[in-house]
C-alpha positions as CSV (number, residue, x, y, z in Angstrom):
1,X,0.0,0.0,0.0
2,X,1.5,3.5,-1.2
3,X,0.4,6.9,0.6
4,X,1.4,10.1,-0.5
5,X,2.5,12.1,3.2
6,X,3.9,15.7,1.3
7,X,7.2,15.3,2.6
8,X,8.5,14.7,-1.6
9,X,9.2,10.5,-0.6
10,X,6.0,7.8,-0.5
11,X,5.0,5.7,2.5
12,X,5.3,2.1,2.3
13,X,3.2,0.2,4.9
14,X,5.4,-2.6,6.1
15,X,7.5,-3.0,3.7
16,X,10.8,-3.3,5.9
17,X,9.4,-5.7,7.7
18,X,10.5,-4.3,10.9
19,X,8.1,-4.6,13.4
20,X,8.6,-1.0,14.8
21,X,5.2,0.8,15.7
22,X,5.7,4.1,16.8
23,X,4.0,4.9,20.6
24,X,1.8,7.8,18.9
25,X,4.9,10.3,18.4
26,X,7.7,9.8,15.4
27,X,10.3,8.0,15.9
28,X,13.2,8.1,13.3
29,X,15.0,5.0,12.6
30,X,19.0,4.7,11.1
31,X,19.2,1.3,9.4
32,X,23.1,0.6,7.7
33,X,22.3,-0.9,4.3
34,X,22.8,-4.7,4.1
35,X,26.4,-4.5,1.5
36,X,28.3,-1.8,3.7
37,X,31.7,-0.5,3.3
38,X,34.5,-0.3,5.4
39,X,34.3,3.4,4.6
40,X,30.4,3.2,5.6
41,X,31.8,1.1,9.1
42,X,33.7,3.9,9.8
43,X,30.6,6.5,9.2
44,X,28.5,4.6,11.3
45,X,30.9,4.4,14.0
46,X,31.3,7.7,13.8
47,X,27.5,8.6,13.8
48,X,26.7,6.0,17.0
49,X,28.6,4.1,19.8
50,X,27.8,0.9,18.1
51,X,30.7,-1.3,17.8
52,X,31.2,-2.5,14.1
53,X,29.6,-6.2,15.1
54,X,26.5,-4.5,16.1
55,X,27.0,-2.4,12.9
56,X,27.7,-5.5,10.4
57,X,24.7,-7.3,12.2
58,X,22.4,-4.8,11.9
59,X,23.1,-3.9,8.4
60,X,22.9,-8.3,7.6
61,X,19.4,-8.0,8.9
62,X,18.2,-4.9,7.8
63,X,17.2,-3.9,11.3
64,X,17.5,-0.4,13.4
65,X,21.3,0.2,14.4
66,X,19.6,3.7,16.2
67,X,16.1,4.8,16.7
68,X,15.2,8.5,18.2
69,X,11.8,9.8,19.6
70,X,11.1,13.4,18.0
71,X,10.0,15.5,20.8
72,X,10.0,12.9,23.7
73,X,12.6,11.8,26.3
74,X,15.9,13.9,26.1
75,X,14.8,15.9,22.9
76,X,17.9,18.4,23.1
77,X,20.3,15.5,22.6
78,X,18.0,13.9,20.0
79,X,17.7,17.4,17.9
80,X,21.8,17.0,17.6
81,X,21.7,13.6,16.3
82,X,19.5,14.7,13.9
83,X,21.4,17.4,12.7
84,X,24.6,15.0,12.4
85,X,22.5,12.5,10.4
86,X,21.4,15.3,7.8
87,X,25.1,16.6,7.8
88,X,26.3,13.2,7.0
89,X,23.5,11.6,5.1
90,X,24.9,9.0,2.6
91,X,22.1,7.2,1.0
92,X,24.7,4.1,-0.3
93,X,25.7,3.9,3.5
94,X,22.6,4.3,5.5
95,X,18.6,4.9,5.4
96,X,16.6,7.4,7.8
97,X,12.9,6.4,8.0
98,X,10.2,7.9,9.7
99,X,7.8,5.4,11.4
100,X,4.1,6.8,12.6
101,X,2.3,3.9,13.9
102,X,3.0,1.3,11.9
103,X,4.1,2.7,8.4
104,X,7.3,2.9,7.3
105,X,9.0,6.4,5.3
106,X,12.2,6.2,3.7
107,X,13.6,9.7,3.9
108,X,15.7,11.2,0.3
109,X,18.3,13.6,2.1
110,X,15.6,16.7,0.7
111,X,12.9,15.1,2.5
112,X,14.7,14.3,5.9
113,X,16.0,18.3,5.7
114,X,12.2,19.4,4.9
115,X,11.0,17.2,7.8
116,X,13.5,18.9,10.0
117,X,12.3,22.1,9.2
118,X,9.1,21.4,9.9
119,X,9.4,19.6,13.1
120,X,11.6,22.9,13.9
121,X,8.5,24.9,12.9
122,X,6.6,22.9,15.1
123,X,8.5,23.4,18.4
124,X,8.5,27.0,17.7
125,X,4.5,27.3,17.4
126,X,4.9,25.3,20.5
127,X,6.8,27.7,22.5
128,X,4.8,30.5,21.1
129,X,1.5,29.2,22.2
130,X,3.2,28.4,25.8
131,X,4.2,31.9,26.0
132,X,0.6,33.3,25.1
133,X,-1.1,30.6,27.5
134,X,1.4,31.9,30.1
135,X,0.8,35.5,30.1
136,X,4.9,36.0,29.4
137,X,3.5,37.5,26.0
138,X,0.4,39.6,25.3
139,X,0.5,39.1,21.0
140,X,2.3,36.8,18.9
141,X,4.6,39.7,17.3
142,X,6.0,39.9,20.5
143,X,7.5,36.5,20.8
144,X,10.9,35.4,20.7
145,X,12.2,31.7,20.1
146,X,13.6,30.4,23.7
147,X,16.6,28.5,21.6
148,X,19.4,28.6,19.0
149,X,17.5,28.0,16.0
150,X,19.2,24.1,15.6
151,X,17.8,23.6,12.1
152,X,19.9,26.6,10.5
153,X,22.9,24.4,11.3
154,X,22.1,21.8,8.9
């Protein structure tokens, strides 16, 4: 089953197989691709604190080597893995894909930057909307984004 989501890359419901359903938030997965390279060892090593077993395993099997929760847990920490990912996206070394529930996104490097953006634009509205709920603003215009804008680093 294909389903169009906007982001410029189709959803494919289960094709990988994986078994990953999302816990109503997105998650993002990193899965090595299954004839790596030394040179996409080293990447990957660089990228996670996997050792190259876990790397060479996961990338036999096609399964996660790193999965991160957008806007859950420790989301500062995840926002800079993210940001390393785009930096160093190499489609012949590595696939990002977006899981919601239980369907599957394969992300083209313009479609993982585009998704960043827009979760970016998300957590801003956020804090916006905090700050009007709070009384700490009286109108939008007079908001200010409470962080470094992370995306513009990409």
């Amino acid at each position: 089953m294909l389903v169009n989501r906007g982001y410029g890359y189709v959803v494919v419901r289960d094709s990988w197989g994986l078994g990953l359903v999302s816990r109503g938030g997105d998650l993002i997965v990193l899965i090595p691709n299954q004839n790596i390279s030394t040179k996409g060892v080293k990447l990957l090593r660089s990228l996670t604190s996997k050792s190259i077993a876990q790397i060479r395993e996961s990338a036999l099997n096609m399964q996660p080597l790193e999965t991160y929760e957008v806007f859950d847990g420790d989301w500062d920490n995840v926002k800079k893995k993210l940001i390393t990912l785009a930096q160093k996206y190499d489609e012949s070394i590595f696939v990002i894909l977006e899981v919601q529930g239980d369907e599957y996104s394969p992300f083209t490097l313009d479609g993982f930057l585009e998704y960043l953006k827009e979760i970016r634009s998300i957590e801003i509205n956020q804090q916006k909307i905090s700050d009007l709920e709070c009384g700490y603003i009286a109108v939008e215009s007079e908001f200010i984004e409470h962080n470094e804008n992370w995306y513009s680093k990409v």
